[in-house]
TIFIKOL-693698 format. One record per residue (C-alpha): residue number from 1; z, y, x. Coordinates in nm, 4 decimals. Example, Ala and Ser with C-alpha at 12.3 -4.5 7.8 and 13.67 -1.06 7.14 Angstrom:
BEGIN
+-----+----------+----------+----------+
:  nr :       zz :       yy :       xx :
+-----+----------+----------+----------+
:   1 :   0.7800 :  -0.4500 :   1.2300 :
:   2 :   0.7140 :  -0.1060 :   1.3670 :
+-----+----------+----------+----------+
***
This chain:
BEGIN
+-----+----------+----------+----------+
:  nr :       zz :       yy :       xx :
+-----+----------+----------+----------+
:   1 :   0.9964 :   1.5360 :  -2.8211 :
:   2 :   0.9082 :   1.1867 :  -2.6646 :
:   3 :   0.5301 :   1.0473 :  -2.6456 :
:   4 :   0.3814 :   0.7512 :  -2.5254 :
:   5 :   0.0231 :   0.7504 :  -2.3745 :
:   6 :  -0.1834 :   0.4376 :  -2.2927 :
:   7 :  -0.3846 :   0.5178 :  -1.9535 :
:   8 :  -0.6788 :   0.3103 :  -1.8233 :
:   9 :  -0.7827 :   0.4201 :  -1.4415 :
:  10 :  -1.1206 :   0.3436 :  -1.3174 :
:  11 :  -1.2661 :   0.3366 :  -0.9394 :
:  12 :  -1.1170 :   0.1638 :  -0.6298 :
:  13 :  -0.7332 :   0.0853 :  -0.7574 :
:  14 :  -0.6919 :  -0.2672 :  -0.7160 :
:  15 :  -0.5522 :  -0.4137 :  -0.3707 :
:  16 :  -0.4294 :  -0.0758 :  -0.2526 :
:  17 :  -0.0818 :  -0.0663 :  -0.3731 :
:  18 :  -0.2019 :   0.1548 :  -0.7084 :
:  19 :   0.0822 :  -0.0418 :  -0.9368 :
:  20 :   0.3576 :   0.0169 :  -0.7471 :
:  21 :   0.2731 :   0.3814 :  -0.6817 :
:  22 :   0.2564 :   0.4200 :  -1.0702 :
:  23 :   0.6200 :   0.2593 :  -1.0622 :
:  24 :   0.7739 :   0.4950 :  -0.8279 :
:  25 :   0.5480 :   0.7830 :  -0.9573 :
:  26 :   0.6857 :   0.7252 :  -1.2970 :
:  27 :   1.0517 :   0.6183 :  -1.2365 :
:  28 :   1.1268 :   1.0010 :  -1.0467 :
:  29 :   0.9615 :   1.0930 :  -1.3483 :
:  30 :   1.2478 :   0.9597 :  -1.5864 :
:  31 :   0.9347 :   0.7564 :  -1.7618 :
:  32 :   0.9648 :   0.4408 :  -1.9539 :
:  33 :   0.6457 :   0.2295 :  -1.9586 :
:  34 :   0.4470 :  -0.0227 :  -1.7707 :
:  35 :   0.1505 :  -0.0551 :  -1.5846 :
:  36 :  -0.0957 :  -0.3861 :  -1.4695 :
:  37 :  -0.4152 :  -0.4893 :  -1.3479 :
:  38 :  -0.7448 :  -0.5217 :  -1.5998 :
:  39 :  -1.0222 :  -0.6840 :  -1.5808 :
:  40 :  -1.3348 :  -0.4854 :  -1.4246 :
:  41 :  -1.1394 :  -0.3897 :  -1.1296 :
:  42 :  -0.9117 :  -0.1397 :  -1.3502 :
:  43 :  -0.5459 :  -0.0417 :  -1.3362 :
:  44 :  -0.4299 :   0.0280 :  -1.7352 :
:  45 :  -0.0837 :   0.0714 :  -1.8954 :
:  46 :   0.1316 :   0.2450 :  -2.0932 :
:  47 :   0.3864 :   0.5676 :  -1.9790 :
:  48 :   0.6731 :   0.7350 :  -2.2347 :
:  49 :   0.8446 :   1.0589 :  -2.2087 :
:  50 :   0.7839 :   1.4336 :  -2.2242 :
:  51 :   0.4383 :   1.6003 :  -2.2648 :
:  52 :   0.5405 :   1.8217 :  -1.9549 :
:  53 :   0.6210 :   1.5076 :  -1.7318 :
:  54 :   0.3529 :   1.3107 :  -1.8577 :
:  55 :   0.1299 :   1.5646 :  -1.7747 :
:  56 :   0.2649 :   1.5831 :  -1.4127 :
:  57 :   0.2388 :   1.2358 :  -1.4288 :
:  58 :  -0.0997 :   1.1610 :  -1.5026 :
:  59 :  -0.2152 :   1.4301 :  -1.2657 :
:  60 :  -0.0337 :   1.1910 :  -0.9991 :
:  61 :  -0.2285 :   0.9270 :  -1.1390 :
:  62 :  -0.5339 :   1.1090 :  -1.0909 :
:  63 :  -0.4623 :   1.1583 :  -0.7309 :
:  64 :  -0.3073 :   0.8037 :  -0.6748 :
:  65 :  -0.2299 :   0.6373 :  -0.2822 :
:  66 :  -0.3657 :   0.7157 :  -0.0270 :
:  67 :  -0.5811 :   0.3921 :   0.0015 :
:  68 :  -0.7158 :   0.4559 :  -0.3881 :
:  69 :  -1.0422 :   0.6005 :  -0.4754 :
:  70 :  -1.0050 :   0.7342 :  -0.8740 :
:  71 :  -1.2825 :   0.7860 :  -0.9941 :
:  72 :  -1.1518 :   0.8504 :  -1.4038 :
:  73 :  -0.8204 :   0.8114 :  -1.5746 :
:  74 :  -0.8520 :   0.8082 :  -1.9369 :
:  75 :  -0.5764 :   0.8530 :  -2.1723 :
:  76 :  -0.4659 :   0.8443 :  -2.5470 :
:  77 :  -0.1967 :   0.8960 :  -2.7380 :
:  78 :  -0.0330 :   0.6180 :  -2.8850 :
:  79 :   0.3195 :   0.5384 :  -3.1041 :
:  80 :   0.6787 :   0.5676 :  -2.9326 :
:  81 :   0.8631 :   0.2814 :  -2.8779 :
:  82 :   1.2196 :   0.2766 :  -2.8948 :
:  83 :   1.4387 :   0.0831 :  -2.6762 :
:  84 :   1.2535 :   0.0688 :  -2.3514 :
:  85 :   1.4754 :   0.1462 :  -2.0579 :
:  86 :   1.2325 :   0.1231 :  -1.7467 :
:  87 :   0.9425 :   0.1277 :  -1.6113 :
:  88 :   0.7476 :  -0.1913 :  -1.5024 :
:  89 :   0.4680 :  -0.3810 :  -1.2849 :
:  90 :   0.3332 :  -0.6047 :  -1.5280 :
:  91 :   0.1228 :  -0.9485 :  -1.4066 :
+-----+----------+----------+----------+
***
Protein backbone atom coordinates (compact mmCIF):
# COMPACT_ATOMS: atom_id res chain seq x y z
CA UNK A 1 0.00 0.00 0.00
CA UNK A 2 1.20 3.54 -1.20
CA UNK A 3 2.18 6.49 1.38
CA UNK A 4 3.27 9.82 1.03
CA UNK A 5 5.66 11.45 3.63
CA UNK A 6 6.52 15.19 3.82
CA UNK A 7 10.40 15.43 4.84
CA UNK A 8 12.11 18.62 6.08
CA UNK A 9 16.19 18.17 6.27
CA UNK A 10 18.15 20.38 8.45
CA UNK A 11 22.13 21.16 8.52
CA UNK A 12 24.42 22.08 5.57
CA UNK A 13 22.07 21.04 2.35
CA UNK A 14 21.83 24.01 0.38
CA UNK A 15 24.53 24.75 -2.48
CA UNK A 16 25.83 21.20 -2.46
CA UNK A 17 23.78 19.54 -5.02
CA UNK A 18 21.23 18.05 -2.04
CA UNK A 19 18.01 18.49 -4.60
CA UNK A 20 19.17 16.77 -7.28
CA UNK A 21 20.57 13.90 -5.22
CA UNK A 22 16.97 13.57 -3.73
CA UNK A 23 15.84 13.37 -7.54
CA UNK A 24 18.02 10.61 -8.57
CA UNK A 25 17.81 9.03 -5.03
CA UNK A 26 14.13 8.88 -5.41
CA UNK A 27 13.57 8.20 -9.17
CA UNK A 28 15.75 4.48 -8.77
CA UNK A 29 13.46 4.35 -6.06
CA UNK A 30 10.23 4.22 -8.34
CA UNK A 31 9.09 7.41 -5.99
CA UNK A 32 6.70 10.07 -7.00
CA UNK A 33 7.19 13.38 -5.16
CA UNK A 34 9.13 16.56 -5.10
CA UNK A 35 11.64 18.21 -3.27
CA UNK A 36 12.89 22.29 -2.92
CA UNK A 37 14.74 24.66 -1.00
CA UNK A 38 13.17 26.39 2.45
CA UNK A 39 13.84 29.08 4.07
CA UNK A 40 16.46 28.74 7.10
CA UNK A 41 18.89 27.05 4.94
CA UNK A 42 16.56 23.76 4.73
CA UNK A 43 15.87 21.25 1.98
CA UNK A 44 11.87 20.04 2.50
CA UNK A 45 9.49 18.08 0.21
CA UNK A 46 7.29 15.53 -0.29
CA UNK A 47 8.19 11.52 -1.45
CA UNK A 48 5.24 8.70 -2.41
CA UNK A 49 5.52 5.04 -2.58
CA UNK A 50 6.10 1.96 -0.44
CA UNK A 51 6.88 2.01 3.34
CA UNK A 52 9.89 -0.37 2.46
CA UNK A 53 11.33 2.11 -0.23
CA UNK A 54 10.55 5.05 1.61
CA UNK A 55 12.31 3.79 4.33
CA UNK A 56 15.43 3.08 2.16
CA UNK A 57 14.82 6.30 0.96
CA UNK A 58 14.90 8.47 3.76
CA UNK A 59 17.87 6.62 5.16
CA UNK A 60 19.57 7.99 1.79
CA UNK A 61 18.36 11.20 2.76
CA UNK A 62 19.90 10.95 5.99
CA UNK A 63 23.21 10.24 4.50
CA UNK A 64 22.80 12.73 1.50
CA UNK A 65 26.09 13.93 -1.06
CA UNK A 66 29.00 13.87 -0.34
CA UNK A 67 29.36 17.74 0.04
CA UNK A 68 26.10 17.71 2.65
CA UNK A 69 26.35 17.87 6.31
CA UNK A 70 22.65 16.44 7.77
CA UNK A 71 22.32 17.20 10.72
CA UNK A 72 18.17 15.98 11.13
CA UNK A 73 15.61 14.82 8.65
CA UNK A 74 12.24 14.93 10.01
CA UNK A 75 9.33 13.26 8.56
CA UNK A 76 5.45 12.78 8.72
CA UNK A 77 3.00 11.08 7.23
CA UNK A 78 0.75 12.81 5.10
CA UNK A 79 -2.39 11.91 2.42
CA UNK A 80 -1.67 10.06 -1.04
CA UNK A 81 -2.07 11.80 -3.99
CA UNK A 82 -3.18 10.24 -7.01
CA UNK A 83 -1.97 11.03 -10.36
CA UNK A 84 1.59 12.03 -9.83
CA UNK A 85 3.92 10.39 -12.29
CA UNK A 86 7.49 11.74 -11.26
CA UNK A 87 9.56 13.02 -9.18
CA UNK A 88 10.63 16.76 -9.19
CA UNK A 89 13.16 19.74 -8.27
CA UNK A 90 10.87 22.31 -7.32
CA UNK A 91 12.07 26.34 -7.35
Amino acid sequence: MAKRISFKVHGEVQGVGFRYFTRKKATSYGLTGWVRNAPNSKVEGEAQGEDDVLQSFMKDINQGPRHAHVVKAEKSEIEVQDGETGFEVRH
